[in-house]
N, C-alpha and C positions, 0 to 999 in steps of 0.2 A: 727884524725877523717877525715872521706874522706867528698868529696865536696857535695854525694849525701845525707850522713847523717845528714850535714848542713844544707842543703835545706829542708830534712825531718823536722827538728827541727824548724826552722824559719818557715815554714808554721805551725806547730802547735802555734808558739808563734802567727801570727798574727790573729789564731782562736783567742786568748785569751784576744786580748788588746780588746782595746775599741775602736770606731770606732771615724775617724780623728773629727768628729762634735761634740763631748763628748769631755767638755772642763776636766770637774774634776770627777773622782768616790769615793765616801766613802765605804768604806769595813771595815766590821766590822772582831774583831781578828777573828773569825771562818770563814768568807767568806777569807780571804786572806789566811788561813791554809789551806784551802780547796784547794787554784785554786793552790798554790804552791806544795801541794799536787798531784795534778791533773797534772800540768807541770813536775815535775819527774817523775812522773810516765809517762807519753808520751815517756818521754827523753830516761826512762831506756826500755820500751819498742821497740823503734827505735833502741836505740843500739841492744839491743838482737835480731831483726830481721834482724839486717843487718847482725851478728856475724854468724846464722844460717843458712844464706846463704850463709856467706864466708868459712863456714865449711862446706856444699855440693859440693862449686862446688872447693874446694879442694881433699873431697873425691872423686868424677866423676873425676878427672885428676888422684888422684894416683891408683884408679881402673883400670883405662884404662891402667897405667903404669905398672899396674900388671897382665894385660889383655895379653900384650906383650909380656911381660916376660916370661909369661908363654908359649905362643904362640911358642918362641923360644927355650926356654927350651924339650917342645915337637918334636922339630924340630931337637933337638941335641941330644933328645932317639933316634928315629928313626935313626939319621943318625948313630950312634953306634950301635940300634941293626944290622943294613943293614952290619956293620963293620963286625960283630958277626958271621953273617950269612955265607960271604962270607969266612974267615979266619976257618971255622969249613969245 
């Protein structure tokens, strides 16, 4: 896990606590299912937002790498048909 997804996560947990002057909270079984609830689901939504972004800006690098390629590929028609050309 990278350092910004940590930070994402830790600022969701401190939405969650209780604030420092709250000495004790009672939670009843469904309120604690709920917030734990509510905390993975944070968790797994952060992950997946970071994932989606790490898979764009993978695709924009291997686009661009194919952006090139192609660029040179075209470059090496031409220079064979010019080959072509001149040998006829």
């Amino acid at each position: 896990m990278n350092k910004k997804m940590q930070l994402e996560i830790d600022k969701e947990i401190e939405k969650m606590c209780p604030s420092s002057e709250t000495v004790c909270i009672m939670m009843s079984r469904h309120e604690f299912k709920q917030t734990i609830r509510k905390c993975i689901t944070n968790g797994v939504l952060i992950g997946y937002s970071n994932a989606v972004k790490f898979t764009c800006e993978k695709l924009k690098s291997e686009y661009k790498d194919l952006e090139n390629e192609n660029l040179i590929l075209r470059e090496k028609v031409k220079d064979l048909e010019m080959e072509i050309c001149y040998k006829t």
